[in-house]
N, C-alpha and C positions, 0 to 999 in steps of 0.2 A: 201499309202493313196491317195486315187483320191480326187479330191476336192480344195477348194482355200490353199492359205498357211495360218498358223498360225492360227489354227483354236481353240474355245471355246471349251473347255473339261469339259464334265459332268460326275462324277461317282457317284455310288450309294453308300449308308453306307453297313456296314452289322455288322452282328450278333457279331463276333469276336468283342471284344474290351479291353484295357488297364484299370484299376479299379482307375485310377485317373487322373485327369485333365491334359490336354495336347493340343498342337495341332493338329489339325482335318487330317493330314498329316500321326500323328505317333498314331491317334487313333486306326486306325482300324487294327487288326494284324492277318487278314488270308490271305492265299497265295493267295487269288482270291485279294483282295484289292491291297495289295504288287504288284499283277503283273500287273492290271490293271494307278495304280498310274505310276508304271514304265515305261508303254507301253505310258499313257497320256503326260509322259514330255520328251519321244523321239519327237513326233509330234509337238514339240516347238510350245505350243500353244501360244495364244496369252494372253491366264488364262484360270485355270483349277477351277472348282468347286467341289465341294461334296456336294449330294440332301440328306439331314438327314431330315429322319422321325421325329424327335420331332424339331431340329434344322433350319431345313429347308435347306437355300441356305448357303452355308460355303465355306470360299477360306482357304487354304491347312491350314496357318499357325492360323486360328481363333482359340483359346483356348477354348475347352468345356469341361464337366463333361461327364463322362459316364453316356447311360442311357438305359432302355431296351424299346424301341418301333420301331414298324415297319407298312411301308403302310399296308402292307399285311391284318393288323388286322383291320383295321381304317374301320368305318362306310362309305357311301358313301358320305355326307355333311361333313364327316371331310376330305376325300379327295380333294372333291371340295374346302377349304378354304386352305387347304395347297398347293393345286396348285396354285391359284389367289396368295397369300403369295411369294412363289418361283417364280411368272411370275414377280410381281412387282419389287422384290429384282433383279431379272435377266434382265429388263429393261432399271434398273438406270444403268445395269454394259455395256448395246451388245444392238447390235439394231437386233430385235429378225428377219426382215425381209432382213437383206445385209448380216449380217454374217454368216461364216461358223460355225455350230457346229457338236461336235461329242461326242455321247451316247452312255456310257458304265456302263450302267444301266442298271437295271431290265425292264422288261411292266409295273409296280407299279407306279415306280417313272417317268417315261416319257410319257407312256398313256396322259397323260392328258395336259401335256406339248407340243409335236410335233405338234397339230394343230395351235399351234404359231408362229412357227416355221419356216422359209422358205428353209431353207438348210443347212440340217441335215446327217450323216451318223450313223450308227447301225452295227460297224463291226462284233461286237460278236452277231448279230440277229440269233436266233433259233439254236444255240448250247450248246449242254449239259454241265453241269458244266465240267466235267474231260476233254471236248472238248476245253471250254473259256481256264482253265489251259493250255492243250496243246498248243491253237495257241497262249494266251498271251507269251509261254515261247517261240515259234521260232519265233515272232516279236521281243521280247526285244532280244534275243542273234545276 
């Protein structure tokens, strides 16, 4: 990983999830989360996040309910509120212009996000799912 050390980790939700209440950690249970969650706390960041579509901004251990939404489907004024939502929550936590961050996210969930941003990396940028799988799994080994 190039970049400063102990850098802010963001990942995305996804689809896969547990049918009752837990931490936001052990919610999500496809091999794309697993390996990304793995790969996020090799980089001994400094705090990892999860950007959830209904939830919004989440640190590993926050306890939620399962729920089926996603940006993907979201209007464009609900994307615009959930991003302003996520910048705020993400301000009180990182100073959105000295720190390092790193997006292991969809374009959904940081599209809207990275213009805030001042330095950011996007390791998994424009590779296919069976691709992210592949290179999450020869980063974490």
């Amino acid at each position: 990983m190039s970049g400063l050390d102990n850098p802010i980790v963001c990942l995305s939700c996804v689809k896969s999830k547990r049918n009752h209440a837990c931490a936001t950690k052990d919610m999500y249970t496809s091999p794309l989360f697993r390996g990304i969650f793995s790969y996020a706390e090799k980089l001994r960041p400094k705090r990892i996040f999860i950007l959830s579509a209904k939830y919004g901004l989440l640190k590993p251990d926050d306890v939620i309910e399962p729920y089926e939404k996603t940006l993907k489907n979201m209007k464009k004024d609900e994307k615009l509120v959930w991003t302003e939502v996520v910048l705020s929550k993400l301000r009180q936590e990182a100073d959105l212009q000295k720190e390092q961050f790193v997006f292991l996210a969809g374009l959904p969930y940081r599209e809207g996000l990275l213009p805030h941003i001042k330095h950011y990396e996007i390791p998994m940028e424009g590779l296919s799912f069976g691709r992210q799988l592949h290179w999450l799994a020869e980063q974490i080994s």
